[in-house]
GUGUFI-986462 format. One record per residue (C-alpha): residue in one letter; chain; y, z, x. Coordinates in pm, whole numbers. Layout:
N
+---------+--------+--------+--------+--------+
: residuo : cadena :  north :     up :   east :
+---------+--------+--------+--------+--------+
:       a :      A :      Y :      Z :      X :
...
+---------+--------+--------+--------+--------+
***
This chain:
384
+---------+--------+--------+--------+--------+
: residuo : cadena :  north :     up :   east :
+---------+--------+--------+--------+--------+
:       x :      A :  -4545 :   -828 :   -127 :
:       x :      A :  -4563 :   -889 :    225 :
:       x :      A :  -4693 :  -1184 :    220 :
:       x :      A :  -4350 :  -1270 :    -52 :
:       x :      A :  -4129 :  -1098 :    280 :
:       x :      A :  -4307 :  -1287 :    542 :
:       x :      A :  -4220 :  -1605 :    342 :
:       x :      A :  -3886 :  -1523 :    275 :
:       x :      A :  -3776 :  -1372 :    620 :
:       x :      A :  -3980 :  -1676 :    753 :
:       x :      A :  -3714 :  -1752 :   1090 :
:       x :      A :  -3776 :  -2100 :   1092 :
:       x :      A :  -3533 :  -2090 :    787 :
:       x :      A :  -3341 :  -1819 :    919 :
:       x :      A :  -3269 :  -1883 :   1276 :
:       x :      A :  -3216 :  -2138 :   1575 :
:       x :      A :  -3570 :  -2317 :   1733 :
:       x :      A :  -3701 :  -2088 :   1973 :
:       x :      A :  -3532 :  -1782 :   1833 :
:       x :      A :  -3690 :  -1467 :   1633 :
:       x :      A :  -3655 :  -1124 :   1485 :
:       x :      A :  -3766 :   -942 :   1783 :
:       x :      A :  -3516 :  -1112 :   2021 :
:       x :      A :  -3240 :   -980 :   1742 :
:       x :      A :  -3310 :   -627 :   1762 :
:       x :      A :  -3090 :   -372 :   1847 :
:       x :      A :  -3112 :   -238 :   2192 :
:       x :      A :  -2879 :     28 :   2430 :
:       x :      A :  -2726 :   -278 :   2587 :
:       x :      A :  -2626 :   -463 :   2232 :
:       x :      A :  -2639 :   -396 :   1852 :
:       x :      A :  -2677 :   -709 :   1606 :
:       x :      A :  -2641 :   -734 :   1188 :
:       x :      A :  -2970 :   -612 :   1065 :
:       x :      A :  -3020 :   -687 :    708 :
:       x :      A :  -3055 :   -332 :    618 :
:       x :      A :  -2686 :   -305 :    682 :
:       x :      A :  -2632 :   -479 :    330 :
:       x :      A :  -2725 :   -102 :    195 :
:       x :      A :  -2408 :     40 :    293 :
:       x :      A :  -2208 :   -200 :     97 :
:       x :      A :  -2325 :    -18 :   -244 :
:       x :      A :  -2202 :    387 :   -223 :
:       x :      A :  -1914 :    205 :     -4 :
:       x :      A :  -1838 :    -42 :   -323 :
:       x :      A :  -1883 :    298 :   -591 :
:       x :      A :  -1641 :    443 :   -374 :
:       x :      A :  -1396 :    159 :   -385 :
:       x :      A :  -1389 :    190 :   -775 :
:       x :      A :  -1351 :    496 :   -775 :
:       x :      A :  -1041 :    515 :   -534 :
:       x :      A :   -907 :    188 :   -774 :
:       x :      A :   -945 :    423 :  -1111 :
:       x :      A :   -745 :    720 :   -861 :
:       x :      A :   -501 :    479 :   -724 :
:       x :      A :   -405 :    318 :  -1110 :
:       x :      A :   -394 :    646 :  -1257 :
:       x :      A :   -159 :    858 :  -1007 :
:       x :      A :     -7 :    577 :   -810 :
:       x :      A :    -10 :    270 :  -1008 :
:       x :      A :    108 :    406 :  -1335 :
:       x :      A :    396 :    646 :  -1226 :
:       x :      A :    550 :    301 :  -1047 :
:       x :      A :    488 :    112 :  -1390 :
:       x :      A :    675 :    401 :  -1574 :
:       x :      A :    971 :    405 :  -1338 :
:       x :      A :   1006 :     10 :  -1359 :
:       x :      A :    980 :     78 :  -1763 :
:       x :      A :    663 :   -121 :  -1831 :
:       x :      A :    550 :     32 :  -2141 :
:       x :      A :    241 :    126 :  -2256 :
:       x :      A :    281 :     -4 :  -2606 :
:       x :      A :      6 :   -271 :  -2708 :
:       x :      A :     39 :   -538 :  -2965 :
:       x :      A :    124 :   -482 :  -3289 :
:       x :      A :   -206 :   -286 :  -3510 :
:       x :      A :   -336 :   -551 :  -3783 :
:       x :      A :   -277 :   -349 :  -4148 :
:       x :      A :   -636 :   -193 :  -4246 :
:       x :      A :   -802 :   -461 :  -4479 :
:       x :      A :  -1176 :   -427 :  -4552 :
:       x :      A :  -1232 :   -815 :  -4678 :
:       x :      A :   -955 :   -946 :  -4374 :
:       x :      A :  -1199 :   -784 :  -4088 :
:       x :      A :  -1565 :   -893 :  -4269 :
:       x :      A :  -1437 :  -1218 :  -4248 :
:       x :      A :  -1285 :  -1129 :  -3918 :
:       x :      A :  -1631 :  -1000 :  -3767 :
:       x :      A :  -1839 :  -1203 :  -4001 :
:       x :      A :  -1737 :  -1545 :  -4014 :
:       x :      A :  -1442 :  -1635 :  -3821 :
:       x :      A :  -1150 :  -1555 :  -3565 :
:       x :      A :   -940 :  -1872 :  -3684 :
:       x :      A :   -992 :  -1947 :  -4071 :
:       x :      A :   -899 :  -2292 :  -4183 :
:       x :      A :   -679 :  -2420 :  -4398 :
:       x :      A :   -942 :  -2386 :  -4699 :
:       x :      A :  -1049 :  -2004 :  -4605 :
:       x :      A :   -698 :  -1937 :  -4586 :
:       x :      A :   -643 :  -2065 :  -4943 :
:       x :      A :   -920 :  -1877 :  -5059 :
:       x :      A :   -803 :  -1564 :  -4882 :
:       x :      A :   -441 :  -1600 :  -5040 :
:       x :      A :   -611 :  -1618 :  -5419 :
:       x :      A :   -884 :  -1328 :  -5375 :
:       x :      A :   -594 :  -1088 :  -5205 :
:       x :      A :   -295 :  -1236 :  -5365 :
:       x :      A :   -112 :  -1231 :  -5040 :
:       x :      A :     97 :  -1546 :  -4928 :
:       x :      A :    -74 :  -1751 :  -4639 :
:       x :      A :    163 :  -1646 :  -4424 :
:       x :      A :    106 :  -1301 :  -4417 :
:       x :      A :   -250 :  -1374 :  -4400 :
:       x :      A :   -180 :  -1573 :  -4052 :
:       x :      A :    -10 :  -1285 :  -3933 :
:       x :      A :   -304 :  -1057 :  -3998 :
:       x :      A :   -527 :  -1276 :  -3783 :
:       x :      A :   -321 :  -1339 :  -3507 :
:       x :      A :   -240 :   -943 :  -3515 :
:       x :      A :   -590 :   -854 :  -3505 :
:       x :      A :   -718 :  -1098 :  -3258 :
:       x :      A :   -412 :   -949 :  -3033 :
:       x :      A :   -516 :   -611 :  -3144 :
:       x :      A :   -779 :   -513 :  -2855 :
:       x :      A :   -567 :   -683 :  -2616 :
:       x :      A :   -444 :   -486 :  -2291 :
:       x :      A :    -77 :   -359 :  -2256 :
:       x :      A :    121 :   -484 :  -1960 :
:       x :      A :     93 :   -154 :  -1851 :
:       x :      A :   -264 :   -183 :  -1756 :
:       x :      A :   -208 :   -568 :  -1647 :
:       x :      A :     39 :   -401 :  -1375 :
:       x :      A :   -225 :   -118 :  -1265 :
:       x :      A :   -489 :   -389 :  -1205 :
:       x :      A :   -226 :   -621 :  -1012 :
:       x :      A :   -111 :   -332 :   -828 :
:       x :      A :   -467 :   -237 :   -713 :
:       x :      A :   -564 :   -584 :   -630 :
:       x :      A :   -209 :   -609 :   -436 :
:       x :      A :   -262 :   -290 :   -224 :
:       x :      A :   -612 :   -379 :    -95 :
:       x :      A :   -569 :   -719 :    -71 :
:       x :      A :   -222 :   -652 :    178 :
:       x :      A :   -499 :   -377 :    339 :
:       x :      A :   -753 :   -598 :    436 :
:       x :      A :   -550 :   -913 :    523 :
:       x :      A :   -356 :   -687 :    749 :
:       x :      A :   -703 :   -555 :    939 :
:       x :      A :   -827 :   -861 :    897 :
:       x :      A :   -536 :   -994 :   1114 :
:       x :      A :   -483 :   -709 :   1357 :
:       x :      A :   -891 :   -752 :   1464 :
:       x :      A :   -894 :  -1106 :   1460 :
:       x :      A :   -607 :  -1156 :   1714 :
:       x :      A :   -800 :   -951 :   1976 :
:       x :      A :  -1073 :  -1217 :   1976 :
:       x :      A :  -1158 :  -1505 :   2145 :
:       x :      A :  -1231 :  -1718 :   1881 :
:       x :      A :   -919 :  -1724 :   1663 :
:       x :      A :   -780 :  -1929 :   1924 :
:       x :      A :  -1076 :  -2100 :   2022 :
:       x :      A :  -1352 :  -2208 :   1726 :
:       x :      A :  -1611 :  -2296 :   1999 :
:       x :      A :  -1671 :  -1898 :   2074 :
:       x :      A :  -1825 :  -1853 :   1733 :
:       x :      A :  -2122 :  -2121 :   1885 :
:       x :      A :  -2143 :  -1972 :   2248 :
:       x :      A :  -2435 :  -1796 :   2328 :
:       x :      A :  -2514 :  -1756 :   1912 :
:       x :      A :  -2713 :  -1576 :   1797 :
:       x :      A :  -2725 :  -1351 :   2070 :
:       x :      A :  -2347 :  -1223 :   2005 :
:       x :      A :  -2319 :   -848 :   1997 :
:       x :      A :  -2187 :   -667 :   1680 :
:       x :      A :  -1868 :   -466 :   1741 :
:       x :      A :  -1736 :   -140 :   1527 :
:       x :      A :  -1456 :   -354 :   1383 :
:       x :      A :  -1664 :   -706 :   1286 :
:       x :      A :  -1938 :   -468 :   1147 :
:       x :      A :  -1655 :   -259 :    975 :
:       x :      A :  -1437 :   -585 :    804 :
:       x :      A :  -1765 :   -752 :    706 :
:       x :      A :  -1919 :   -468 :    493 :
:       x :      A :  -1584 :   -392 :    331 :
:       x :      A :  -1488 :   -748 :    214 :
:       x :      A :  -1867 :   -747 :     93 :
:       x :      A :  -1815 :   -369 :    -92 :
:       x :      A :  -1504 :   -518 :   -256 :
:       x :      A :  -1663 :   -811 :   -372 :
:       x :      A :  -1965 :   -578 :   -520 :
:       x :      A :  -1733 :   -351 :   -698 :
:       x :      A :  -1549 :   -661 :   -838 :
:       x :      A :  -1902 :   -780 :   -949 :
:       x :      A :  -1921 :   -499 :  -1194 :
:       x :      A :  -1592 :   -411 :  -1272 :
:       x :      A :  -1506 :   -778 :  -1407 :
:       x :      A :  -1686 :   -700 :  -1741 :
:       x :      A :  -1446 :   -410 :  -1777 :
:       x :      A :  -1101 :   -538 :  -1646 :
:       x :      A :   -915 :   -792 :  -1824 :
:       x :      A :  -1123 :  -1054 :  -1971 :
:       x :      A :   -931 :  -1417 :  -1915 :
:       x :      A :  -1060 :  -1798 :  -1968 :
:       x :      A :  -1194 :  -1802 :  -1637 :
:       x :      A :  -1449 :  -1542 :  -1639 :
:       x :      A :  -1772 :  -1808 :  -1575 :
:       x :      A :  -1539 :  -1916 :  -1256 :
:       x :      A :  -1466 :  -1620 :  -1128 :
:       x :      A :  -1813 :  -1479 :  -1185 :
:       x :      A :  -1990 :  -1807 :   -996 :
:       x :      A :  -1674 :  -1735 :   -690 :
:       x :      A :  -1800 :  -1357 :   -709 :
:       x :      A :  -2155 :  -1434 :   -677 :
:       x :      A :  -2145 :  -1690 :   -387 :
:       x :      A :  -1857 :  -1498 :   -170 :
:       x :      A :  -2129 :  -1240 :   -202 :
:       x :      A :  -2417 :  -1438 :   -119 :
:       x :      A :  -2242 :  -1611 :    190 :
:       x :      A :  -2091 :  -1291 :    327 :
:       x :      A :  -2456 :  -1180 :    354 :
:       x :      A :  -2589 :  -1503 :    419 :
:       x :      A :  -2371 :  -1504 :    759 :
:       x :      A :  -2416 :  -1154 :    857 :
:       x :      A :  -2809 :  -1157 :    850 :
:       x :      A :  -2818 :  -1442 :   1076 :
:       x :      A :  -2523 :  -1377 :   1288 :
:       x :      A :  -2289 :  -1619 :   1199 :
:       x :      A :  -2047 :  -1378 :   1135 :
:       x :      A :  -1761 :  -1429 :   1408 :
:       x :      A :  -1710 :  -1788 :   1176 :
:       x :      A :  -1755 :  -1563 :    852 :
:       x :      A :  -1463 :  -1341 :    973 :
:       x :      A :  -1214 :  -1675 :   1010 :
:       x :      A :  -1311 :  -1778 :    623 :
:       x :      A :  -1221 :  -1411 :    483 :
:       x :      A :   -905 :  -1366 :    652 :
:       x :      A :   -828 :  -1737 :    503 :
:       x :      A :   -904 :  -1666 :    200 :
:       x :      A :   -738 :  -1283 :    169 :
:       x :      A :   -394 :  -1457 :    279 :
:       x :      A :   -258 :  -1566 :    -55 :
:       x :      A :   -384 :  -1285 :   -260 :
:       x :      A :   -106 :  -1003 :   -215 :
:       x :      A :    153 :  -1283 :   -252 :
:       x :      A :    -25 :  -1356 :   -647 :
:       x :      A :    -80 :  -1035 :   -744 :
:       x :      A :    284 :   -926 :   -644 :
:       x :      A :    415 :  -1219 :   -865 :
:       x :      A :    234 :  -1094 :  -1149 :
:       x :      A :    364 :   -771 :  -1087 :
:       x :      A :    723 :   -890 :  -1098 :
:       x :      A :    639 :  -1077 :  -1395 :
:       x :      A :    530 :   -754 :  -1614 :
:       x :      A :    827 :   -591 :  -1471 :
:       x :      A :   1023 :   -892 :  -1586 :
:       x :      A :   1197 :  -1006 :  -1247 :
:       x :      A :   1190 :  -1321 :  -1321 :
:       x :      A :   1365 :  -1443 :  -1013 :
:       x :      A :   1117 :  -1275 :   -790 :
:       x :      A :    864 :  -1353 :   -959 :
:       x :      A :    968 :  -1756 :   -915 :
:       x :      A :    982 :  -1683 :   -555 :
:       x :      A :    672 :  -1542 :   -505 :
:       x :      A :    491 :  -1784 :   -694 :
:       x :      A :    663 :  -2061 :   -490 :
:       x :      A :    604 :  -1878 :   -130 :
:       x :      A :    184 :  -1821 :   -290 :
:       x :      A :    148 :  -2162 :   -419 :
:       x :      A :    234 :  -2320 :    -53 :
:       x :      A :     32 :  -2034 :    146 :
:       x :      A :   -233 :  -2125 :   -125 :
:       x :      A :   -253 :  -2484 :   -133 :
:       x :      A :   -146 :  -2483 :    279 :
:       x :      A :   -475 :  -2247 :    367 :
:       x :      A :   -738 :  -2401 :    118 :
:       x :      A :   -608 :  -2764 :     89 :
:       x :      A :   -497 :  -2782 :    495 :
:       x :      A :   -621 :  -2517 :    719 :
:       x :      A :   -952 :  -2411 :    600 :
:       x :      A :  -1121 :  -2751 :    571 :
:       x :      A :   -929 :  -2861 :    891 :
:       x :      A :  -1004 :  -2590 :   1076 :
:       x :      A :  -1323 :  -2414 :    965 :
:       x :      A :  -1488 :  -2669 :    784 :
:       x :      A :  -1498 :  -2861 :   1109 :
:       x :      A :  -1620 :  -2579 :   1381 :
:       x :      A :  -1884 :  -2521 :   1110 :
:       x :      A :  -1995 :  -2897 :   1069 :
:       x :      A :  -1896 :  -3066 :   1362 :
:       x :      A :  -1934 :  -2782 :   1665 :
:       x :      A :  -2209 :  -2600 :   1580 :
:       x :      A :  -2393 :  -2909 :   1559 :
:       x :      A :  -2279 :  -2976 :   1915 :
:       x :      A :  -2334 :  -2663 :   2056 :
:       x :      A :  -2622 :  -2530 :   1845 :
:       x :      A :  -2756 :  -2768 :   1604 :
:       x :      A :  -2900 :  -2794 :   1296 :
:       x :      A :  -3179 :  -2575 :   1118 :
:       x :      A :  -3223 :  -2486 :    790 :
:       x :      A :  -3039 :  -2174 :    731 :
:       x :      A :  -2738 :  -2376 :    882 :
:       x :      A :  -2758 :  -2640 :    595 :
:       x :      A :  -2765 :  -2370 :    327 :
:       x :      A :  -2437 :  -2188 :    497 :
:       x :      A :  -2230 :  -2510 :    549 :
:       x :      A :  -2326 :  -2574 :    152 :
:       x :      A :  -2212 :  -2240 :     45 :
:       x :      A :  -1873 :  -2359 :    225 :
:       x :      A :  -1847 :  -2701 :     70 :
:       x :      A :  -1886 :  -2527 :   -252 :
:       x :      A :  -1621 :  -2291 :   -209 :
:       x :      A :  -1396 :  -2576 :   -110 :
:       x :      A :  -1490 :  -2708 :   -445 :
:       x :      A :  -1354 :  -2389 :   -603 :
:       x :      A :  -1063 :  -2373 :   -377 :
:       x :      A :   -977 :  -2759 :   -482 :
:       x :      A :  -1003 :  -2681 :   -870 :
:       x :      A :   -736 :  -2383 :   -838 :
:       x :      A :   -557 :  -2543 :   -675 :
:       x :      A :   -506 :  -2820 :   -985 :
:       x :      A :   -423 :  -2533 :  -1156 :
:       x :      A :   -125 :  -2436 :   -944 :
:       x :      A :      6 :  -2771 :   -916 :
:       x :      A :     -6 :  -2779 :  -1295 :
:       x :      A :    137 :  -2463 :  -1340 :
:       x :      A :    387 :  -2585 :  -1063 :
:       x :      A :    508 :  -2925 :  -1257 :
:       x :      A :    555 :  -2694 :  -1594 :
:       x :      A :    768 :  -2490 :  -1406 :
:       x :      A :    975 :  -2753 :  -1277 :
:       x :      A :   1028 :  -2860 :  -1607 :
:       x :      A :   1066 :  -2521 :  -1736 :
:       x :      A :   1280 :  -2418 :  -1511 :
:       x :      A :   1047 :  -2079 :  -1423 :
:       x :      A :    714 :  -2010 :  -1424 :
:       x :      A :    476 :  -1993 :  -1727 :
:       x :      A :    183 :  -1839 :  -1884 :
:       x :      A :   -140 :  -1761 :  -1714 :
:       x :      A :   -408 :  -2040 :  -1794 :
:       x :      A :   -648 :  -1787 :  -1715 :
:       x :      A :   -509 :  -1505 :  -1987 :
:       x :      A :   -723 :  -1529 :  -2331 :
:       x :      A :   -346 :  -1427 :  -2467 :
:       x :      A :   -226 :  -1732 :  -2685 :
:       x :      A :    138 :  -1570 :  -2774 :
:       x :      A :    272 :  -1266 :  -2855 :
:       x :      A :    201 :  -1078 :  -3164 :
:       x :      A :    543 :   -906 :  -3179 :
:       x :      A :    702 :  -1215 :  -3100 :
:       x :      A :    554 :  -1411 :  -3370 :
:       x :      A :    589 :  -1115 :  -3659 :
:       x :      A :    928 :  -1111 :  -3580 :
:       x :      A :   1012 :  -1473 :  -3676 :
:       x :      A :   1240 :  -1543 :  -3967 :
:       x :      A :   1077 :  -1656 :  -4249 :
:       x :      A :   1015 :  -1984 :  -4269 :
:       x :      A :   1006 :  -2060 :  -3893 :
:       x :      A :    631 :  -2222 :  -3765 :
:       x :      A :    497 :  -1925 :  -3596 :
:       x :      A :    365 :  -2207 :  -3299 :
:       x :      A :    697 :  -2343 :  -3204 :
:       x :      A :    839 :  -2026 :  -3100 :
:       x :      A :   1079 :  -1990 :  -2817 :
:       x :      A :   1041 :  -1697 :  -2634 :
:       x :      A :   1199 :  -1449 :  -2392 :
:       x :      A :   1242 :  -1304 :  -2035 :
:       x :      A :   1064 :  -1579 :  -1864 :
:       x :      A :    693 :  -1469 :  -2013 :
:       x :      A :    646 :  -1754 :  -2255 :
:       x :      A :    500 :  -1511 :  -2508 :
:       x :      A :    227 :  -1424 :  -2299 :
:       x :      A :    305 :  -1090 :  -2216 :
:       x :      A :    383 :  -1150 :  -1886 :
:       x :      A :     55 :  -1377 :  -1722 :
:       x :      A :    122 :  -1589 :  -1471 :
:       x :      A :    -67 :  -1945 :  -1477 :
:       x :      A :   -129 :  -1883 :  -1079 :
:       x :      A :   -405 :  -1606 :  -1224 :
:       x :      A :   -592 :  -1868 :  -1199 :
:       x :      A :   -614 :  -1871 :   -853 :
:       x :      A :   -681 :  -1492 :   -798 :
:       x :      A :   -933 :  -1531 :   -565 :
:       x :      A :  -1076 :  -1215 :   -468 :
:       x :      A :  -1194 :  -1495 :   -257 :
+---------+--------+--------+--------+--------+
***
């Protein structure tokens, strides 16, 4: 085992020619990130669930129930023993032939038998209710750490000035407030880590795990060797469009579909602006080009500019997605579904269709395109 540590903390990998551990340690003068720091971010990221399931249940809720977001579900499929063994069994989406089958052995019409399926497969889907809670939470601490995130990094040097994260690095103190912002973003990003396999399951999951996993392994990437004055300039980046989504989804559930367009408009520009324009501009080059000059190369500085490039891969495929989203709208005249949600169309919608009518052309109402309120831009809910 410490032969596997020696290896792995080897600081030729780790740190700058002529640099190591011992010159790193904290003294009276000056404290520095020390990997056992990473601790914290676990009772501090059980805590931050914990105040999410307080916040949706007394905060969150109450403002759902006064904008009358209801807590009704879809529509419950009508108990059918043979329906759900062939729903559990064999198949979600029965073809033409099943179908047939199905009518014969039940003596129901196909229709009805459609209807079953779509109701079921709709059945253990979430209520806008909940949609709103989770929006709400991701609004409130998103707006919360953006805001610290901007009040601490206008007090330093190198917001205005990219060339102070490479001055005299590594050797550049930890303060209370870097040491505070890092190990919260991190704690958020833990916490999001487990509580994606309970919140609301969309197309995107594998994406949004892989974003989860890196922001988590750059954020502690950067802190253990100090490279966290650059680290704080690509989270406050990439917290700026968040609150704008996430409100936009909440005026979609709440069916303001006027604010909703707005928001989505004034997201989509922050979005693609910050991403697309700033961050590769801005960071991308004091990470590449300056700390080559002023520091240079070594191996752990590969490895963090890689981690970058990749989530400026990320950053470039939702933004497709918004510019997609952005053309329907234009066509549309307001904003769609959410390409992320695994909700196809509403269940009510389509059992209340005339007879007769193809339950897949159907229009639908207050700006939600029978997807019970998602917004395409989910897509690009970075937690990033």
């Amino acid at each position: 085992m410490a032969g596997i540590l020696a290896w792995f903390w080897n600081e030729r990998f780790w740190l700058p020619h002529n640099v190591t551990w011992a010159d790193l340690k904290n003294t009276e003068e000056a404290t520095f990130p020390q990997a056992e720091d990473l601790y914290l971010a676990f009772p501090l990221a059980f805590c931050i669930f914990m105040v999410r399931l307080i916040f949706e249940r007394f905060v969150a809720k109450p403002c759902a129930i006064a904008l009358n977001i209801q807590a009704n579900g879809p529509q419950i499929a009508q108990p059918n023993a043979i329906l759900e063994k062939v729903f559990t069994a064999i198949t979600k989406h029965p073809d033409e032939k099943r179908l047939e089958g199905l009518s014969k052995q039940l003596d129901w019409d196909v229709r009805s038998i459609q209807r079953w399926f779509r109701q079921r497969c709709n059945q253990e889907k979430p209520s806008t209710l909940r949609k709103f809670c989770e929006s709400m939470w991701r609004f409130s601490f998103s707006l919360y750490v953006f805001t610290y995130g901007v009040r601490f990094l206008k007090k330093t040097p190198w917001l205005w000035n990219t060339r102070h994260c490479w001055y005299n690095y590594p050797y550049q103190p930890l303060t209370t407030d870097l040491h505070y912002y890092y190990i919260l973003e991190l704690s958020f990003y833990w916490s999001l880590m487990f509580s994606q396999f309970t919140d609301i399951k969309r197309k995107d999951f594998g994406i949004m795990f892989l974003h989860h996993l890196v922001a988590i392994f750059l954020i502690s990437f950067s802190y253990v060797n100090n490279m966290a004055r650059v680290g704080t300039l690509v989270l406050c980046l990439h917290d700026s469009a968040d609150a704008l989504l996430e409100a936009a989804k909440m005026a979609n559930y709440a069916k303001f579909q006027k604010i909703c367009d707005l928001l989505f408009v004034m997201f989509a520009m922050v979005f693609i602006t910050t991403r697309l324009g700033i961050f590769p501009l801005w960071v991308l080059h004091t990470t590449l080009f300056e700390s080559w000059e002023i520091v240079g190369p070594y191996p752990s500085w590969w490895v963090f500019n890689l981690l970058l490039l990749l989530i400026q891969g990320l950053n470039c495929f939702w933004s497709y997605l918004i510019i997609k989203i952005a053309c329907k709208a234009i066509s549309k005249g307001k904003v769609s579904k959410d390409d992320r949600s695994d909700i196809e169309s509403s269940s009510d919608e389509e059992d209340s269709e005339p007879p007769g009518k193809n339950p897949h052309t159907s229009t639908t109402t207050n700006g939600t395109s029978g997807t019970n309120g998602y917004l395409l831009t989910g897509s690009c809910s970075v937690d990033d």
